[in-house]
C-alpha positions in Angstrom: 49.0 187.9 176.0 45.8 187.6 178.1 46.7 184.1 178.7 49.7 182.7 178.5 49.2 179.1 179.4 46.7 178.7 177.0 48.7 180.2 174.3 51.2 178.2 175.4 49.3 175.2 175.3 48.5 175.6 172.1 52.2 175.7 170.8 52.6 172.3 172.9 50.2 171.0 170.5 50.3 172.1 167.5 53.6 173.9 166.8 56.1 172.8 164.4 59.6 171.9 165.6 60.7 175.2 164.1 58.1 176.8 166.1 59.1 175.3 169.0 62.8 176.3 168.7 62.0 179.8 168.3 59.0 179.7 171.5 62.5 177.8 173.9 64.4 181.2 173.1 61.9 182.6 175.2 60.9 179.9 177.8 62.7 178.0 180.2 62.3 174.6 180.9 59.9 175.8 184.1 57.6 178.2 182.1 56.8 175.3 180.0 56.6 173.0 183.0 54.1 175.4 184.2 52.2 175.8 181.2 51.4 172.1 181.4 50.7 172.5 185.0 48.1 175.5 184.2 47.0 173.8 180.6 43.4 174.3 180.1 41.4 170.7 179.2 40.9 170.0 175.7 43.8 171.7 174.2 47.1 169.2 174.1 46.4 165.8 173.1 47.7 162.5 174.9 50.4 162.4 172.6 51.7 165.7 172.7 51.0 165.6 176.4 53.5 162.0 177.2 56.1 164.1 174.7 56.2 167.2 176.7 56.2 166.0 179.8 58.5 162.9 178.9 61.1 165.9 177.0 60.8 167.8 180.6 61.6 164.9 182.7 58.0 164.6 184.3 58.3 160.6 184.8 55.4 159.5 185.8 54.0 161.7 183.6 51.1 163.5 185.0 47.6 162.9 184.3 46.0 165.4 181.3 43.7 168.3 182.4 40.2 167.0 182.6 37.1 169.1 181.6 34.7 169.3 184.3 30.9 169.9 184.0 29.3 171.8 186.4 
């Protein structure tokens, strides 16, 4: 993969639970903690976001990415 936080991004957002339980084969807990540290803006939504970091013990959770115009 070119880019695997974005990919895995992606799968944070819009996977299926199925989907999900075949990606947590492959990823750790950390990988996916680092996905949502490196997430590009714009891709997980607030709910998906408060899930993920809630399921991976992030309390607080973090804030999301935010986009940034230059």
């Amino acid at each position: 993969l070119s880019d695997a936080f974005r990919f895995v991004a992606y799968a944070l957002a819009r996977a299926t639970h199925e989907d999900m339980k075949l990606l947590r084969h492959f990823l750790s807990d950390d990988d996916l903690r680092e996905a949502l540290d490196n997430a590009p803006p714009g891709i997980i939504d607030p709910r998906s976001w408060a899930y993920w970091n809630s399921k991976l013990g992030r309390y607080p959770v973090p804030p999301m990415p935010k986009r940034q115009l230059d």
